[in-house]
Structures are given as C-alpha cells and as structure tokens.
C-alpha positions in Angstrom: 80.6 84.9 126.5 79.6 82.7 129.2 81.6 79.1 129.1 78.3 77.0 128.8 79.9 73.7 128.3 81.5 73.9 131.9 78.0 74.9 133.1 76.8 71.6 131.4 79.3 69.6 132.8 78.6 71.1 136.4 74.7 70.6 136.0 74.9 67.2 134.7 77.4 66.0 137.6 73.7 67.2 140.2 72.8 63.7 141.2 69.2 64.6 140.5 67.8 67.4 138.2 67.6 70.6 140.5 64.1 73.2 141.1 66.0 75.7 139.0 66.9 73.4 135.8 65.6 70.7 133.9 66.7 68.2 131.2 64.9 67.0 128.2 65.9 65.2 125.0 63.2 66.4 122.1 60.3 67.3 124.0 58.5 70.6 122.9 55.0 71.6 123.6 55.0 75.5 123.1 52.0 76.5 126.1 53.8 74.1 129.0 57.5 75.7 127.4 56.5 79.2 128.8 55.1 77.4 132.2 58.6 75.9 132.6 59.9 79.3 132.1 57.7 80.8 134.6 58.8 78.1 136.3 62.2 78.1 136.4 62.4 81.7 136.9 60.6 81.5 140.0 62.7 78.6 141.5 65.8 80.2 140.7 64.7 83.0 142.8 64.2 80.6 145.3 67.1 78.7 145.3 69.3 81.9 144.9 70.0 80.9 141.4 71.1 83.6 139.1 69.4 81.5 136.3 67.5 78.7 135.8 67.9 76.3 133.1 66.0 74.1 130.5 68.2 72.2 128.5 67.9 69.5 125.6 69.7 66.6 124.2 70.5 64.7 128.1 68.1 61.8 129.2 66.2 63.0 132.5 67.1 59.7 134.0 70.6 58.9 133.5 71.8 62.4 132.3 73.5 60.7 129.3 74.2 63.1 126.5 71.9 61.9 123.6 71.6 65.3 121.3 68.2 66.8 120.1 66.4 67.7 117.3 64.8 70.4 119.1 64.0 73.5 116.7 63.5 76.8 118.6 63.2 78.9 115.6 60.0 77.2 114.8 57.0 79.1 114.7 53.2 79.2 116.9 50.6 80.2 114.6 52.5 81.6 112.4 54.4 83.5 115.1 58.4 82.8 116.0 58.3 80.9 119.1 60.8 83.5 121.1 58.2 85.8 120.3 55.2 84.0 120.8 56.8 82.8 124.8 57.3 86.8 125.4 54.6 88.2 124.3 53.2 85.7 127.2 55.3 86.2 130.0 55.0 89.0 132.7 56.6 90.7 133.8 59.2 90.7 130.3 61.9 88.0 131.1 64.8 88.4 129.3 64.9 84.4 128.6 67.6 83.3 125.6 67.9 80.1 123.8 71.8 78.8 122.6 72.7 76.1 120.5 76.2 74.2 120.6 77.7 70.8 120.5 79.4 68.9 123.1 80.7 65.7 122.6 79.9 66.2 119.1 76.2 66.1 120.2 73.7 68.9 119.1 72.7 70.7 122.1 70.3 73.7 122.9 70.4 75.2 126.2 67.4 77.7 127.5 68.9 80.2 130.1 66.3 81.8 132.2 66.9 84.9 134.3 65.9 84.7 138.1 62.6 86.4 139.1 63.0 90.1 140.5 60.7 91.9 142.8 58.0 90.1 141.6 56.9 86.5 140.2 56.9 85.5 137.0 53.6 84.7 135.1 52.6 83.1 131.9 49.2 83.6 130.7 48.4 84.8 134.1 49.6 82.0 135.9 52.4 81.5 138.4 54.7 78.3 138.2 57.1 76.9 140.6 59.0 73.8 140.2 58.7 71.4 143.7 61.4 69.1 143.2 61.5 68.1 139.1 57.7 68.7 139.1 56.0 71.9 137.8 53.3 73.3 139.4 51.1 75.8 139.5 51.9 78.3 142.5 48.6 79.1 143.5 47.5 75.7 144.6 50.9 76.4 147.0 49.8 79.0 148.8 52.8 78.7 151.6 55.6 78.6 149.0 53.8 81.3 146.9 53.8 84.0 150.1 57.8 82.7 151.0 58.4 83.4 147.0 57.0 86.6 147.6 59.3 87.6 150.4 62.2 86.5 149.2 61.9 88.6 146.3 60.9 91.4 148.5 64.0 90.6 150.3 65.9 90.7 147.6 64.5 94.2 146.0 65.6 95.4 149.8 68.7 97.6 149.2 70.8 99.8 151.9 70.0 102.5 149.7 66.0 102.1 149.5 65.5 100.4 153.1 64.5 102.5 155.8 67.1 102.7 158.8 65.6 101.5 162.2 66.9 104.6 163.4 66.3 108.3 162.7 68.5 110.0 165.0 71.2 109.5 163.8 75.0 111.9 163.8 78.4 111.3 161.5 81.0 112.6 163.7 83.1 109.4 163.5 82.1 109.4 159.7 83.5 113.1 158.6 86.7 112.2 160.7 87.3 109.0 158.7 87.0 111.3 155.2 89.0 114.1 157.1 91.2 111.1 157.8 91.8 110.3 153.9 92.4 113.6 153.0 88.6 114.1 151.6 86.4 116.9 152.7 82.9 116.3 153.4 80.0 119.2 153.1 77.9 119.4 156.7 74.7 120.8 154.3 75.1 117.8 151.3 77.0 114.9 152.0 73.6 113.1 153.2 72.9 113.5 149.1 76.6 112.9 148.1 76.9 110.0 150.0 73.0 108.2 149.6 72.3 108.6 153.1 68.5 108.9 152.7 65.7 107.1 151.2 63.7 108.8 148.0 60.6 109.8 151.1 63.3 111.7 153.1 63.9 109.3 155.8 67.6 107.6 156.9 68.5 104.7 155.0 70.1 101.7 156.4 73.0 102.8 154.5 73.5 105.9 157.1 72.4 103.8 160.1 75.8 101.9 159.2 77.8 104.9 158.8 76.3 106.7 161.7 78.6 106.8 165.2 76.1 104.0 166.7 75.2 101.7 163.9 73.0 99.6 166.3 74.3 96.1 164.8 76.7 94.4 167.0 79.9 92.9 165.1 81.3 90.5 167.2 84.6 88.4 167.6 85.2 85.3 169.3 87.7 83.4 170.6 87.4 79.6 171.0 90.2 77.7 172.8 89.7 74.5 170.5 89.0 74.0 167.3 85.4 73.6 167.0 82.2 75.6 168.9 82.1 73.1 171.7 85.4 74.2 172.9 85.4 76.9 175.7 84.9 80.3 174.5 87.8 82.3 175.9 86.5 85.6 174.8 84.4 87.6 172.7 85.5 91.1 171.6 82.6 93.5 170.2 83.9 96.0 167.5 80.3 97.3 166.2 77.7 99.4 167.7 79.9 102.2 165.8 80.5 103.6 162.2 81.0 100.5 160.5 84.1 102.2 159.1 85.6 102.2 162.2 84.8 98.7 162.8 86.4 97.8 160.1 89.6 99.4 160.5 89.6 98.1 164.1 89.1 94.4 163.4 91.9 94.8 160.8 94.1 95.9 163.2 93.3 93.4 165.9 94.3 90.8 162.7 98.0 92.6 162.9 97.9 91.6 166.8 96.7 88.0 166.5 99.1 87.4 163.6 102.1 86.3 165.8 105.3 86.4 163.8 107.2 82.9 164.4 110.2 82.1 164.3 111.2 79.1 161.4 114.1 77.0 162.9 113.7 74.6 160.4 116.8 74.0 158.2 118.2 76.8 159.2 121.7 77.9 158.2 122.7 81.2 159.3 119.6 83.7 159.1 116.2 83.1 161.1 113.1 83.1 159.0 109.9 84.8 160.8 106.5 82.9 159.4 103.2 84.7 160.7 100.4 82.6 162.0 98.1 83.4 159.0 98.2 85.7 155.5 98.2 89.1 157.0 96.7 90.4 153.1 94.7 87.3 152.7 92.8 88.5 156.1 92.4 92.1 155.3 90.8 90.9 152.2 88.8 88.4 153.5 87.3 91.2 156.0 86.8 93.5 153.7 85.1 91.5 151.5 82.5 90.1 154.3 82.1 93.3 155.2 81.3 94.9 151.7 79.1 92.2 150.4 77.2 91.1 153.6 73.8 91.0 153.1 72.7 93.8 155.8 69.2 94.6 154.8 68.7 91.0 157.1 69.8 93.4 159.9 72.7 90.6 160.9 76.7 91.8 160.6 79.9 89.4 159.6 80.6 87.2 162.1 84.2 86.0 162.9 85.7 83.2 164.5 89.0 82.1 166.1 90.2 78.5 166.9 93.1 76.7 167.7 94.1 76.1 164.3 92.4 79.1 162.4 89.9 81.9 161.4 86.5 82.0 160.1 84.9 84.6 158.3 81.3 84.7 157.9 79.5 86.7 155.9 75.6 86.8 155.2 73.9 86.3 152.1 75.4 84.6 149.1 76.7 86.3 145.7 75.3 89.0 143.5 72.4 87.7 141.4 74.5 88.4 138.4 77.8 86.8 139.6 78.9 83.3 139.1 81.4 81.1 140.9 84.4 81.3 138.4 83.6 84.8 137.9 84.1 85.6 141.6 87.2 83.3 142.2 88.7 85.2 138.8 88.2 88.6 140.7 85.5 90.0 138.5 83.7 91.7 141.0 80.1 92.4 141.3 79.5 94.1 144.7 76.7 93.1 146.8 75.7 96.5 148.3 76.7 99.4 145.2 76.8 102.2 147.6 78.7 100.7 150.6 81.1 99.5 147.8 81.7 103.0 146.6 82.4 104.2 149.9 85.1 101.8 150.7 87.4 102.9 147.0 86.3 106.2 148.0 88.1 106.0 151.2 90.8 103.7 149.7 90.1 100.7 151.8 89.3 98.7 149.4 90.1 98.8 145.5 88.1 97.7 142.4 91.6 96.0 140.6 89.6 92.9 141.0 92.7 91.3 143.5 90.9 90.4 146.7 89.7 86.9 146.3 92.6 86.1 143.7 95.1 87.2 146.8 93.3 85.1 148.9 93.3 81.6 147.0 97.5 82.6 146.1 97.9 82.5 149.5 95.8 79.6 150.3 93.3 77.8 147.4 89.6 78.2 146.3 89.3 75.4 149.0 89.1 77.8 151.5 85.9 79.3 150.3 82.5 77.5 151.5 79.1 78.2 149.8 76.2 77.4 151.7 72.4 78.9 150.9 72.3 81.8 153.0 76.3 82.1 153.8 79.8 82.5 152.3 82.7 81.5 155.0 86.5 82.2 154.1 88.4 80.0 156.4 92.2 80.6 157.1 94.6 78.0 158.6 96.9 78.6 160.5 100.5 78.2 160.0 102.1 76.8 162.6 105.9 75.6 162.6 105.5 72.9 165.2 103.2 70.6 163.7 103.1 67.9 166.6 102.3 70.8 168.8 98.4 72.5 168.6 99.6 75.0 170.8 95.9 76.4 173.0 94.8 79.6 171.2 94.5 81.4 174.7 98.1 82.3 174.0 97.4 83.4 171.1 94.7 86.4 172.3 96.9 86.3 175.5 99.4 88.2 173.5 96.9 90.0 171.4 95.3 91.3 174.7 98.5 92.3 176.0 99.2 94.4 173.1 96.1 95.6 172.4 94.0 96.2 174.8 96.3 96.4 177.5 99.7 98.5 177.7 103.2 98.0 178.8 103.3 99.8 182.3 107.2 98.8 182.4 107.9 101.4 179.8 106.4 104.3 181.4 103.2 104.6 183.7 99.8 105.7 183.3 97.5 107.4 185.1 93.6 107.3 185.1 93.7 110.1 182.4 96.0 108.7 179.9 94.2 105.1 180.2 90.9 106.9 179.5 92.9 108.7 176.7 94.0 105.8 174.7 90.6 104.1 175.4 88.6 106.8 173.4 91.8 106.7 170.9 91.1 103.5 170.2 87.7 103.7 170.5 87.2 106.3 167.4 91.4 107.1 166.0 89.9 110.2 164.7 89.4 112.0 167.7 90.3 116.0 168.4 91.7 117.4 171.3 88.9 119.2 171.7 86.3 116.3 171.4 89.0 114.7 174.1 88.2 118.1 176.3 84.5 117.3 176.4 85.0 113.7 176.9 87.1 114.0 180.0 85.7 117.3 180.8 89.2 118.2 181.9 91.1 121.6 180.4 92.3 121.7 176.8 95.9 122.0 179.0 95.9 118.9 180.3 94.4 116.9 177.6 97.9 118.8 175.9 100.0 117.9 178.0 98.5 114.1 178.3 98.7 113.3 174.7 102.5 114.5 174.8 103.4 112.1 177.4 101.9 109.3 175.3 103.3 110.2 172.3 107.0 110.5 174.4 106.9 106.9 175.8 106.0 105.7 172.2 102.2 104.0 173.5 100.9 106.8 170.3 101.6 108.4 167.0 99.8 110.9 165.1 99.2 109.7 161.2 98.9 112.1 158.8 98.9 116.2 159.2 97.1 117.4 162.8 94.4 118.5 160.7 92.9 115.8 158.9 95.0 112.8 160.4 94.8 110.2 163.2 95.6 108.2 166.0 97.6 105.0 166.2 97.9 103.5 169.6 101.1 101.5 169.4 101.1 97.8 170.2 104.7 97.8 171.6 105.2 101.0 173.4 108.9 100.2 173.9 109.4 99.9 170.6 108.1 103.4 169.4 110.0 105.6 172.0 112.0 107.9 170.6 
C-alpha cells in the first residue's frame, strides 16, 4: 500500500499547487469533479506524472490542513458517484478515492492515473489544467497536439517502433550469447528475442542489438570541472551492438579507476583507495543503459571532470514507479525487453541491488531528476584534498593502458596492432572472422594470437568455443 501521508507531505511542501494536483477543502460539484479528472489525467501525462492528484481538507492558499466533510460515497441521481464519474470518462480511468487522517484531520485523497496513448475525455470533452486553472483543451489547440505526442511518445516501445534500419546482421550479437554459454537459433532467435515489429519489419530493439546500431554513444573527457573547461577527448563506444558498448565502457571504468595509494595515518600496511566506486559505476551504466529512453533515437551520455563522473541517461522513470520505490531497488524497467536481455546475459540482475549499491557507496544525493533526464554523478575520491590534480592524467593513464600498449614488454608489428584493435573492437571475434579481416592465412593469424597471448597483452576467457577475448591492460603483468 502506497505511504500517502508522505505523498501529502511532499505535495503540500510545492510552493504552489502543481498542473497535475489540486487542493480543495469541501468543494464538490459532481459534472466539474469528472472535468478535474480529465484534467488531471491529462496533465500528468504532461508533466510525466505517474498520477495526478485531487485532494481535500488543505486550503488552496496557504496549504494549511483544515479536514473535510467531503462524502464520496454520495450518490448522482440515484447513482454512486464512482460510478456515475466512470460511466463518463473515456477511455475507462482507473481513478480511486482514499480516505485517512493526518494530523488527526479527516482527509480524502483522489489518485488519478496518467493518460495513456490517448487523452482523456469526460462527456466528450478534453481537460487540461494550465497552471491551477482547468480548461477545456480544445480552445488550446497547441497544447492539445503536444498532448497528443507525448502520449504517442510514450506508447513508442523498442519492441513496437520500427528500426531506421532494415539491413541489419547479429554477428557481434550471437557471439555475446556464445559468450555466456547460451546458444542462439540462426532460423528463430529474431522471435525469441522480439527482434521484429507485429508487420514484419526490424524493431528498434534489433537496430540496438545489430553489429552497427547507428546511435553514437559517446564519452568525454573534460580537463576541469565544468563544460567550459577544455575537452581533452572524446571516446566513441557506439555505432555497434549495444552489448558490446556496454561491456566496453565498463571496462574503460576499470582503466580510469586509478588505485591510490592512502598514506594517511599509516602504520605499517599501505591502503590502495580507487578514484571512484568501481560497483557503484557498473551499476550506474547499466542502469542508464537499460532504462534510457531510446525510442527518442538519443543514447546515455557520459561525462568526465576533474573531480568526477556523470551519467546521463534520457527520459525519466517508468510511469508506474515512484521515487522511494526506485531508491528502495524495486525495479520497474523502462524498456521490458532490453531488460530481459541483460539478466539473460547476466549483465545485469533483477535482485533489486543496483541503485541501493549506489547510494551505500555514495547517498540518494547523487541522483538528479530533471523533466526529460536522470544524471548519477560520482565524485571522486581523491587523497590529496588541497591538490585537484588535471584529469588529463587521469585518461593519460587510461590511454596508455587501454588504447595503447606497452612496447617495452615485447614488440608489435602492423599485424598484431590490427589484431588487438579488432579484439577490442568486438572480444568475440574467431580466428577465422580475424582471417577475413586481415585477409592474411589462418597460419599466421595462429601464430599472431600466440605471440600475444605469450607476452601477456591477451587472454582467452572461457572455452575456445564459446569464450572471448580480453586484451590486458598491463601486458607485463600477465606474462607467463
């Protein structure tokens, strides 16, 4: 049962009543009652508002709570009221009156769900509310077509949208389950997996799975600490199965995360502090990741500064999730399928632990809502704090392990660079897709991928069939 009386408490602390709720003390007027619900169904919609709310026993003005008298069982010609409001509505709104007391005041709250797909009507009439006014939407006929969209928008689904792009191909996605041990069927994992919409056609869904998603996902690198500082770099991980994005950009985190060393206090052992959470990252990814709002055609977008990360992801929550709800862990994903995918494939879990892990290691503070956004921010944890050290030497380092390799351990030659590139580039790679690549003999490609895996700049995860490359940030630390 939803906690109502912190909902009261958070709606009353609104400066001003809001488009999507309203206050009144014993007003009741049964015909204007279902506009208000039209009403604040509608504005709900448009405020990205789960609900929208009518409540009685608080003054408009002041917000004071006075109590009510308010009866909702009464009846309109003879007919409940509940009954009389349905019958009225269209499409049926699932509206529901509850009564309580708070501050031993008699209260009765009307919760009214958000409009879906289309607008809600009573008696054949679209409301809206424009500020604490109610009006009738078709004497707004610019708010009345942005209504319309919105809901359109938010009907949109990866599942039921049609991809931008027909010709699409999976390699990179069957090595991924080949990767994880899972098998997929050439003739009827497009059905297994939702890849196409009920006419036949791609959804977006497979565009994002496919080996060239289209939607670049982009990291940058800012050498202060705001978006006016000098951008040192910008790293692109998408135009490629989203899965492999993914996994990429959490292993660049692994780079970044320099391990420090705490001098403070110490007595006889050295204690190594990393720059940021290493799980409050991963889930803070995968979380942007899962629940980004894609149907906009716009990925997750992630910054670095001096003094921390920012993840951004598009859209806000689930129209049936609420604020305590998500910091509690109660998930409610965004995108169903996508979702699915990911516990499929075991990089994410539904145990409910991402954004709990997240405020353990930090607080709720580092979670912004805005209207179209939700931005996890992660400071950094540096040990000298008189010292903002540039972030330069921060992706310096990263760079140096990650994208480029430690010639003093062994060298390379135009091969093995191009090697490791298309390693890194897709980890699930064959020899035989490395044959065609490089268009160079099976032999040498052999012979190649033992001298990497000598000097320690590879390993091979997993079984040869079904497993995958790592390249190594340290070389000289994996020869063996």
């Amino acid at each position: 049962m939803r906690d109502y009386k912190k909902l009261l408490i958070d709606l009353i602390e609104n400066a001003n009543e809001g488009e999507w709720f309203e206050f009144k003390e014993n007003w009741y007027e049964p015909n204007q009652l279902g506009e208000y619900i039209s009403a604040l169904a509608n504005a709900a919609a448009m405020n990205n508002k789960p609900y929208g709310y009518l409540i009685w026993g608080i003054t408009d003005d002041t917000h004071d709570i006075v109590g009510t008298s308010f009866d909702f069982t009464v009846a309109v010609n003879k007919e409940p009221l509940e009954h009389y409001l349905a019958r009225q509505l269209t499409p049926d709104t699932a509206f529901l009156f509850h009564e309580f007391h708070f501050l031993n005041k008699r209260l009765v709250l009307l919760e009214v769900p958000r409009a879906n797909k289309i607008p809600v009507s009573f008696k054949n009439n679209r409301y809206i509310r424009i500020g604490s006014s109610k009006v009738n939407l078709l004497k707004y006929p610019e708010r009345e077509a942005k209504l319309f969209e919105e809901l359109r928008r938010e009907s949109m689904s990866l599942k039921n949208m049609v991809a931008d792009y027909q010709d699409l191909q999976f390699t990179s996605l069957f090595n991924y389950y080949s990767g994880a041990g899972i098998k997929l069927s050439l003739d009827t994992f497009e059905v297994t997996l939702g890849l196409r919409t009920d006419d036949g056609q791609y959804n977006m869904l497979a565009q994002l799975l496919s080996d060239d998603s289209h939607i670049p996902i982009r990291l940058s690198v800012f050498s202060g600490t705001t978006k006016a500082a000098p951008l040192y770099m910008v790293k692109e991980f998408g135009n490629r199965c989203l899965l492999v994005s993914v996994t990429q950009i959490l292993e660049y985190g692994d780079v970044m995360n320099i391990i420090q060393a705490d001098e403070r206090h110490r007595v006889a052992v050295r204690k190594d502090i990393p720059l940021f959470n290493t799980n409050a990252y991963r889930e803070a990814i995968i979380n942007a990741f899962v629940h980004n709002k894609w149907t906009d055609g716009n990925a997750p977008m992630i910054s670095v500064f001096s003094d921390r990360i920012e993840i951004l992801s598009r859209g806000t929550l689930a129209s049936k999730q609420t604020k305590e709800g998500f910091f509690r862990g109660a998930s409610v994903p965004v995108n169903t399928e996508l979702a699915n995918i990911f516990l499929q494939l075991h990089v994410s879990e539904r145990s409910g632990r991402g954004v709990p892990t997240i405020i353990e290691a930090y607080s709720r503070d580092v979670f912004e809502f805005n209207e179209n956004t939700i931005t996890v921010t992660l400071p950094f944890n540096r040990m000298d704090s008189n010292k903002v050290e540039e972030i330069t030497n921060i992706v310096s380092e990263a760079k140096s392990n990650y994208g480029m390799l430690n010639s003093e351990v062994a060298p390379l030659n135009k091969t093995r660079h191009a090697i490791l590139a298309y390693m890194k580039e897709d980890p699930f790679v064959t020899q035989k897709q490395l044959v065609a690549k490089l268009a160079i003999s099976s032999s040498t490609v052999a012979n190649n991928i033992s001298y990497l895996k000598k000097y320690g700049y590879i390993r091979r995860i997993g079984p040869d069939r079904g497993g995958y490359w790592k390249v190594c940030q340290n070389p000289q630390n994996n020869v063996k």
